[in-house]
N, C-alpha and C positions, 0 to 999 in steps of 0.2 A: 533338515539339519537342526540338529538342537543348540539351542544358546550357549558361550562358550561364559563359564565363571571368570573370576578375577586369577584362579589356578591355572586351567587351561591356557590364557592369556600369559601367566609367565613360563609356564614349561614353553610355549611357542617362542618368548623372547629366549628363553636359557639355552633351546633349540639350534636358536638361528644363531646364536654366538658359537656354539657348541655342541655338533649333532654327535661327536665321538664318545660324547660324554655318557658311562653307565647308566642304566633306568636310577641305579638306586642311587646313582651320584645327582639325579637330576629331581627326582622325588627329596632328597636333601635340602638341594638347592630353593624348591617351592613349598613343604612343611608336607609332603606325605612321603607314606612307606612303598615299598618298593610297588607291588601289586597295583594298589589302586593310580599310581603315577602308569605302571606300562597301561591299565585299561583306557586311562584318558589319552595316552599317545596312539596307543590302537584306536580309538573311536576319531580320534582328529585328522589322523590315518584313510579312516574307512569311509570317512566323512570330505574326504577330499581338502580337509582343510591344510594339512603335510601333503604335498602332493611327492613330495622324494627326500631323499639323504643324500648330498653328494660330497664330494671333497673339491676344494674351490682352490684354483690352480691359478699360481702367477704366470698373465700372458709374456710380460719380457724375460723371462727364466726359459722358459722355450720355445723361445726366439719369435711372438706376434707380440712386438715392440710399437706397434704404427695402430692406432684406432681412426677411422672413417667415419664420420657420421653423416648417411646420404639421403639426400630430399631427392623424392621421384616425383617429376609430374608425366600424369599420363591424359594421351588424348578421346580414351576407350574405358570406358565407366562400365563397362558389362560384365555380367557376370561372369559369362564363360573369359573374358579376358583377365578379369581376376583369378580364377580358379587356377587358371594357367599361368600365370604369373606368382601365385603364393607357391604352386609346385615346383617351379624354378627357383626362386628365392631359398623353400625348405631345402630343397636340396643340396644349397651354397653351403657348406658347414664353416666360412668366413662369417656368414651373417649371425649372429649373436641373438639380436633382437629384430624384430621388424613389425612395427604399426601402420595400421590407415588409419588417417588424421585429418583434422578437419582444420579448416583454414585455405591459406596460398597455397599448402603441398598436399598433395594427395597420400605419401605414402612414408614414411621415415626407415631407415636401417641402422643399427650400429654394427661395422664389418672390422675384424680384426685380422690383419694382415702379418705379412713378416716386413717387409719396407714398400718404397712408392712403387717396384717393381711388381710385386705382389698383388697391390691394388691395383696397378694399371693390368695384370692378367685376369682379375676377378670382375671389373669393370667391363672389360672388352668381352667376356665370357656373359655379363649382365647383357650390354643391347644387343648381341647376337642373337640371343635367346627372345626377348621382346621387346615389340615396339613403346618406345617410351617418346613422350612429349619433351626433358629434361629431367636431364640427373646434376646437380650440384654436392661435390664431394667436400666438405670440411674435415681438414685433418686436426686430430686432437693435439696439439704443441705439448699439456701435461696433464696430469691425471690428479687432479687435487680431492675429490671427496670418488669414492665408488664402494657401495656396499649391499650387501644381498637382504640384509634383518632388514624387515621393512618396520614400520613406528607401530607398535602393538596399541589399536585404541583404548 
């Protein structure tokens, strides 16, 4: 991967505010013309550093009002017990995020639900599927910062 300039670095913030925005509105935005802006987006692109373009959709607009954030502890540290477990997790299209983490819990989720019904069916569809040590569910009361542009160094 090649070093990213101080250019590269702002097409990725102008990016993250603004992926709808045209090459040459975004070549604007950073001081070059249209060309050389779409090549550094293709290379940042090709380079895995844009890994997509999506459109970011409000969850209480269509109705996953409720956010979950669930600490797993498990008593089976193996690999095949994980393999089989991140397959079930990927499969949950509730699940959002999901980390292994180190500390007191083994494993973190953020699952977005439609209310506590919701959760308690995605929950019960969770230990069915595998054996867990503990699940601790924290529901999110309100949503005060959440954003995708992450801090361009």
């Amino acid at each position: 991967m090649s070093r990213m300039d101080a250019i590269d670095r702002k097409i990725l913030a102008v990016l993250q505010a603004d992926a709808s925005l045209s090459v040459a509105e975004i070549g604007q935005r950073v001081g070059l013309s249209s060309t050389p802006c779409w090549k550094r987006i293709q290379r940042l692109e090709a380079e895995g550093v844009i890994q997509k373009r999506v459109a970011i959709v409000d969850p209480e607009k269509i109705g996953l009002g409720v956010t979950v954030f669930v600490s797993i502890e498990t008593g089976d540290h193996s690999q095949a017990w994980l393999t089989h477990f991140a397959e079930v997790v990927e499969a949950m299209p509730e699940v959002m995020e999901f980390y292994r983490m180190a500390g007191d819990v083994d494993y973190m989720l953020r699952v977005v639900v439609t209310d506590i019904q919701g959760y308690d069916g995605f929950y019960k569809r969770l230990i069915a599927a595998v054996p867990l040590k503990n699940v601790t569910s924290r529901f999110a009361m309100e949503k005060i910062k959440s954003t995708t542009a992450l801090p361009i160094p």
